[in-house]
N, C-alpha and C positions, 0 to 999 in steps of 0.2 A: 505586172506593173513595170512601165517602162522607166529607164534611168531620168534621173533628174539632169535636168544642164546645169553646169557650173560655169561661171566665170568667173574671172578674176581679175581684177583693175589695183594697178599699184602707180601713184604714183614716186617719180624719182627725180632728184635733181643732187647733180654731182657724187652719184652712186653709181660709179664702175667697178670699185674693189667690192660692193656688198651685194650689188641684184643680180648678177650669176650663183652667188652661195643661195639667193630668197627663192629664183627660179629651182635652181635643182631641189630643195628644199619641197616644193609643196605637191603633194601626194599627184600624183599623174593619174592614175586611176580613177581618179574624183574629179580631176578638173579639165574640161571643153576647153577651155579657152584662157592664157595668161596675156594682159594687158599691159603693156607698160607704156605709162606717157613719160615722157621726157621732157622734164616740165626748164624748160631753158640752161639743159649740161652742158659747162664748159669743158666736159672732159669726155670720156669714151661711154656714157653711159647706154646711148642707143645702140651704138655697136655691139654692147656684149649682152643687151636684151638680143638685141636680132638673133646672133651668134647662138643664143641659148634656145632659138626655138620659140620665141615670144613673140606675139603681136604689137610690133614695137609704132609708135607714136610720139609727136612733137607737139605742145604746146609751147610756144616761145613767150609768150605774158606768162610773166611768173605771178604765183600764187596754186594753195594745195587745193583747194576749192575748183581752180581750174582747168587741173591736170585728172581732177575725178569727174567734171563735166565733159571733158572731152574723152575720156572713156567710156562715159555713159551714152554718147553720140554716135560715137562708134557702135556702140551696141545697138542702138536703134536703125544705124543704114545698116547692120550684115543678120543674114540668118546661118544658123537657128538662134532666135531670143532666147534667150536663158532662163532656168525658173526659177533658180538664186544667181546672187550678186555677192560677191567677197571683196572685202577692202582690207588691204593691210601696210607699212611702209614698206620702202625697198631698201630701208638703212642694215636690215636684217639684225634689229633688237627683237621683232617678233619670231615667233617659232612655228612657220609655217606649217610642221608636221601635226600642229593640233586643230587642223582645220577639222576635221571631221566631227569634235565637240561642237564647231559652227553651225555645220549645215546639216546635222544630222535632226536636229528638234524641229527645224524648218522644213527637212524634207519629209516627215514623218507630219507633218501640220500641228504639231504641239504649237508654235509659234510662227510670228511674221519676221521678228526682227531677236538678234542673238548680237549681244557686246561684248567681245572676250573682256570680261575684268581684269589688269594686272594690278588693283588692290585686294582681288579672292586668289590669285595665284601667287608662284613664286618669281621673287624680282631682284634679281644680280644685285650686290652691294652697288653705288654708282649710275645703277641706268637709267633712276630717275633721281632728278634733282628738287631738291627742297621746294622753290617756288612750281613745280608740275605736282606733286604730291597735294601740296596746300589748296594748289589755284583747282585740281582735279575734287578735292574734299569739298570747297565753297561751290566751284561749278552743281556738282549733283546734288548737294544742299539748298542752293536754290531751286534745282528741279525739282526738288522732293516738296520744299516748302508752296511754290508758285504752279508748277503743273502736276503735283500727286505721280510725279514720275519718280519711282526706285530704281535708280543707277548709282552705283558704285565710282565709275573712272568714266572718262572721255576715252576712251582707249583703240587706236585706229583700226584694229584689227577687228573685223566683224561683220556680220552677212544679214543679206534680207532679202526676200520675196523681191522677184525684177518687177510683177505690176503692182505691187505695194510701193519699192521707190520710185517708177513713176510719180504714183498717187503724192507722195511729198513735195513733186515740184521743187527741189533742191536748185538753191540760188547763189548760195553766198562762196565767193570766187577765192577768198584766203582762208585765215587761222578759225574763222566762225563752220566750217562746212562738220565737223564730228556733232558739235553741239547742237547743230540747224537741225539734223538728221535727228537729234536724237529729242528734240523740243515738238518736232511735227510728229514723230512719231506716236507722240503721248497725247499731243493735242488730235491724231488722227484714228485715235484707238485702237491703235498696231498691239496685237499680242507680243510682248516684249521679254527676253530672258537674259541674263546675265551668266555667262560660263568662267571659271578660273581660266587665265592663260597665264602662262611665263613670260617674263621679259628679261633681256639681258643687255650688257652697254653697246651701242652700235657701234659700226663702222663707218668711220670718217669722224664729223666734225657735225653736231647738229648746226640746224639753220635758224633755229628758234631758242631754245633750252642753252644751247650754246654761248647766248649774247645776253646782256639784260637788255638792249634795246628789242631785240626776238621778243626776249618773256614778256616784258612788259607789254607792245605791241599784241601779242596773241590773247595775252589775261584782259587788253581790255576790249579787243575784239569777242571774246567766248562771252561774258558778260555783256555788251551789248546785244548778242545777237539772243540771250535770253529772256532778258526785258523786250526787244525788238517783236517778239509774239508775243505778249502777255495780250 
């Protein structure tokens, strides 16, 4: 049985001190290919993807939506396609070293689609804040109530079958692109599992959770983009 391809797309913006620790971080042996876009840094972020050995990329329109579409683009001009797809941030609050909980129920065909949960794992005092915990509880609440979909978190870290994301035609260019993925996946009859991951406080300064204009903005994005398929 030949190896599975891995790749991996992160988006980053203003992560110079954190995505050299996310690059060395995630298991070598597993993964073909590290993606980073560089979703409009005003600081050294693409230098120290490069530096690190990374397939380093610019998307200058910001938004997190369009730093994983342009990843995903790239995957489709270069060979070899991939047979999974990992996404994780590059703040380095996730624990790249548990990808193998990711890809390993996909590469064995138990599933299509794997969300690391950090409501089933363990989660640093601080690294998520009251309104991500709340807005993550009502998000999968409503997926449970409106598409019979069981998820736990929104949670960016997480992998899927590359012609299964095709098959989702992924659209939405901001804060809507975790819950877009995860609304088609249910409405697209993706075999779906939920793994514990850990989460700890990032590095830097969020761009969303950080602000109330962030929070707000993204809670009312994730919520529209769930009513947006019903």
């Amino acid at each position: 049985m030949s190896k599975s391809i891995i790749k991996v797309i992160i988006p980053a913006f203003n992560e110079q001190n954190a995505v050299g620790l996310v690059i060395d971080e995630i298991p070598k042996d597993l993964v073909d290919e590290i993606i980073i876009v560089d979703n409009g840094s005003t600081d050294d972020t693409w230098q120290v993807a490069k530096e690190r050995g990374a397939t380093a990329l610019k998307e200058i329109e910001k938004g997190y939506g369009r730093a994983c579409l342009k990843g995903m683009a790239h995957l489709t001009m270069n060979e070899p396609k991939p047979d999974v797809v990992v996404f994780l941030d590059g703040d380095h609050s996730d624990f790249p070293e548990q990808m193998p909980d990711l890809v390993d129920p996909i590469i064995s065909n138990e599933v299509d689609f794997v969300i690391g949960s950090r409501a089933l794992g363990q989660c640093e005092d601080g690294a998520m804040t009251f309104p991500q915990i709340f807005g993550n509880w009502f998000a999968t609440t409503l997926l449970r109530w409106i598409f019979k979909a069981r998820f736990t978190d929104l949670g960016p870290f997480r992998a899927i079958k590359y012609d299964k994301l095709l098959e989702l035609e992924m659209q939405d260019p901001t804060y809507g692109w975790t819950v877009e993925m995860q609304v088609k996946a249910a409405k697209n009859g993706l075999r779906c599992k939920e793994v514990p991951v850990n989460y700890r406080n990032r590095i830097g300064f969020s761009k969303i959770s950080g602000t109330v204009s962030g929070t707000f903005k993204a809670g009312y994005k994730i919520i529209y983009t769930i009513f947006k398929y019903i």
